[in-house]
FIKOLMAR-970450 format. One record per atom (N, C-alpha, C, O): x negated, y, z negated; residue in one letter; residue number from 1. Coordinates in Angstrom, 1 decimal, padded with zeros to 4 digits. Each point is the difference from the previous one (the first is absolute). Last residue first. Layout:
// residues N
X	Y	Z	A	NUM
...
//
This chain:
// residues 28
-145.4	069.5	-095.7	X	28
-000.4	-000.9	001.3	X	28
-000.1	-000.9	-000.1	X	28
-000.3	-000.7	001.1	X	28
000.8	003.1	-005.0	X	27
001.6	000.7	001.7	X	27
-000.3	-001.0	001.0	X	27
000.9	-000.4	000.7	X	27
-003.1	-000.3	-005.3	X	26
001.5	-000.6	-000.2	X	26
000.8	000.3	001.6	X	26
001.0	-000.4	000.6	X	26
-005.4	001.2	-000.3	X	25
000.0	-001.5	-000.2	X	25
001.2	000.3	000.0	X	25
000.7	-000.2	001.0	X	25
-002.0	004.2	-002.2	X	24
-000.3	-000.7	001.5	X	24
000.4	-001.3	000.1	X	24
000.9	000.1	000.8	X	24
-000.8	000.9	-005.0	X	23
000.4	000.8	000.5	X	23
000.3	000.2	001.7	X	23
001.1	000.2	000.6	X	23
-004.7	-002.3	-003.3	X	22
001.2	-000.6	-000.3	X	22
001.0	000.7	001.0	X	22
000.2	-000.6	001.1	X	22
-003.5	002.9	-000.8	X	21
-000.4	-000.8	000.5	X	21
001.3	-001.3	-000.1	X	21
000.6	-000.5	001.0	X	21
-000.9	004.9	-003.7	X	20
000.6	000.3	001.3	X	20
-000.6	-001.5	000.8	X	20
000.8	000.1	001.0	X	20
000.1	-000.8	-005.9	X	19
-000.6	000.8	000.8	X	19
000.0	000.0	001.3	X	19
000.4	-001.1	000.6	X	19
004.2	001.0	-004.5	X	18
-001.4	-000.9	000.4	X	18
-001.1	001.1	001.1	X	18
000.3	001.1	000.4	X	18
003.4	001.6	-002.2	X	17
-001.2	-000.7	-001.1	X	17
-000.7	-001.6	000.4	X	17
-001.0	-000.5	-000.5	X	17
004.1	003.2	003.4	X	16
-000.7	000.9	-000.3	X	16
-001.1	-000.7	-001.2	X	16
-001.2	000.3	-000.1	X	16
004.0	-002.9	002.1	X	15
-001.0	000.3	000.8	X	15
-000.4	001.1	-000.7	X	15
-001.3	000.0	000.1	X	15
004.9	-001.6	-002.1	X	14
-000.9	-000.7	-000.1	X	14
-001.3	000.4	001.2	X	14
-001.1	-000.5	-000.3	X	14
005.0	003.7	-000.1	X	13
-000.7	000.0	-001.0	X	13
-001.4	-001.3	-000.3	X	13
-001.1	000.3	-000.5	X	13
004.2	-000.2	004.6	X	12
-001.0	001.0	-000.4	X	12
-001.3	-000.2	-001.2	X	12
-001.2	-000.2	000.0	X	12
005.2	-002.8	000.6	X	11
-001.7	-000.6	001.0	X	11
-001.0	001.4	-000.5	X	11
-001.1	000.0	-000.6	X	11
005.1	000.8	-001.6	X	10
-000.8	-000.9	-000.9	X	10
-001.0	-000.4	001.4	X	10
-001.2	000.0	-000.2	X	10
004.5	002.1	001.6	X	9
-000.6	001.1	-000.2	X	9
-001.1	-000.9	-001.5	X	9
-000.8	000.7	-000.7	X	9
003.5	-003.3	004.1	X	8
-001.1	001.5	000.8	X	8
-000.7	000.7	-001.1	X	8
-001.2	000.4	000.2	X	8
004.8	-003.1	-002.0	X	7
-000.9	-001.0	000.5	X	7
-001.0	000.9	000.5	X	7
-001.1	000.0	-000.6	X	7
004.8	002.2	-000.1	X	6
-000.9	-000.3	-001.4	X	6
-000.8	-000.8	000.2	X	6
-001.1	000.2	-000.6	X	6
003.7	000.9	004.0	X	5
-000.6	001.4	-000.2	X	5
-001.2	-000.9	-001.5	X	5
-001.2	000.0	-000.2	X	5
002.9	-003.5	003.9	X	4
000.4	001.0	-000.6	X	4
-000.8	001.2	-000.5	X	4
-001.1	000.2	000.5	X	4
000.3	-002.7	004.6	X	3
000.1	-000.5	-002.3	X	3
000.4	001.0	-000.3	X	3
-000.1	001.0	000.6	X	3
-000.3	-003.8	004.6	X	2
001.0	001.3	-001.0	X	2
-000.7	-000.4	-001.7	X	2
000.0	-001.0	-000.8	X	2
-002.6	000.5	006.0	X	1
000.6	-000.7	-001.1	X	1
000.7	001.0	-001.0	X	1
-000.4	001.1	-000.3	X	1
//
């Protein structure tokens, strides 16, 4: 799937501050 650069780099940022379990959930 195509996303942009600003969309990619806000998923980043929000995974880096929810917890890695959330986190899992959001990829899988």
């Amino acid at each position: 799937m195509s996303v942009n650069r600003a969309q990619r780099v806000d998923l980043e940022v929000v995974a880096d501050l929810i917890p890695p379990q959330s986190r899992v959930l959001d990829v899988g």
